[in-house]
C-alpha positions in Angstrom: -1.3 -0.2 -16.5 2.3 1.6 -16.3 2.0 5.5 -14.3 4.7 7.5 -14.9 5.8 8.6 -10.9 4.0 12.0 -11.6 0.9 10.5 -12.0 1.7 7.4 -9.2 1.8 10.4 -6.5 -0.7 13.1 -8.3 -3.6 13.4 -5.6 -1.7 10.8 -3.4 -2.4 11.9 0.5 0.9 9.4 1.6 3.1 7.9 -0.3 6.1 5.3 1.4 8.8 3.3 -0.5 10.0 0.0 0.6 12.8 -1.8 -1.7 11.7 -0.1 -4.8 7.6 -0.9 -4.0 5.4 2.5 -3.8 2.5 2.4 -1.8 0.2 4.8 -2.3 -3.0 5.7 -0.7 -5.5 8.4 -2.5 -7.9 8.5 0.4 -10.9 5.8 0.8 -9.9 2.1 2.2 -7.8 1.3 -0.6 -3.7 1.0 -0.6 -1.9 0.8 -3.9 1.4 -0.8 -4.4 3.3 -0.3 -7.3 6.5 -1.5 -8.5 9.4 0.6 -9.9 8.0 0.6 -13.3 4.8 2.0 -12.1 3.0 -0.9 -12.6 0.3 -2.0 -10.2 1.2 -5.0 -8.4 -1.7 -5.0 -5.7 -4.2 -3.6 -4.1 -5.5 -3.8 -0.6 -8.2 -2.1 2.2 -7.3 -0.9 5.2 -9.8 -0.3 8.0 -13.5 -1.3 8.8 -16.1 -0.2 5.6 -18.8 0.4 8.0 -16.3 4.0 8.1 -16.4 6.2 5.2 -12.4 5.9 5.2 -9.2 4.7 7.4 -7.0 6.9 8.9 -3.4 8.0 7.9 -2.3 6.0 10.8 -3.6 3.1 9.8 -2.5 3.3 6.4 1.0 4.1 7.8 1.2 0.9 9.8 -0.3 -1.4 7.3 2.2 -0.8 4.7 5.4 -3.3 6.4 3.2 -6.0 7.1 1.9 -5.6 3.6 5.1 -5.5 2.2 6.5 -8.6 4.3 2.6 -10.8 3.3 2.2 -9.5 -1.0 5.5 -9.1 -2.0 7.7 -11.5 0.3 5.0 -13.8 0.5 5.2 -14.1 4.4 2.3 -13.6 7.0 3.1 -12.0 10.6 2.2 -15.9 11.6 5.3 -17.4 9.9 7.4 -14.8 11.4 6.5 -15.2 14.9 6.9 -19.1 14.4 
């Protein structure tokens, strides 16, 4: 479903943009990703679930390598190859 960039970042605790990709964490384990449309283009966890959530830290430093592995299509692996 399309979000207009209001409602992408409404109750959003960080938000980062990478080449026109939004990622978007509300809280929780969960990262969003959306594209420049506002579309959803993945969704991913971040953090151990026996925690009721992750940090901001964490959710900070997974958002390159996520970029790099969903939307590039390349694992830290392939880099350091």
């Amino acid at each position: 479903m399309l979000k207009s960039k209001k409602e992408m970042l409404e109750d959003a605790k960080f938000v980062k943009e990478i080449n026109g990709y939004w990622f978007v964490w509300y809280g929780g384990h969960g990262v969003h990703i959306y594209d420049e449309r506002g579309e959803e283009v993945e969704f991913y966890n971040v953090g151990p679930f026996n925690e009721e959530g992750t940090t901001l830290e964490k959710v900070k430093d997974s958002c390159l390598p996520a970029y790099k592995y969903f939307i590039l299509g390349i694992d830290d692996e392939e880099i350091n190859s």
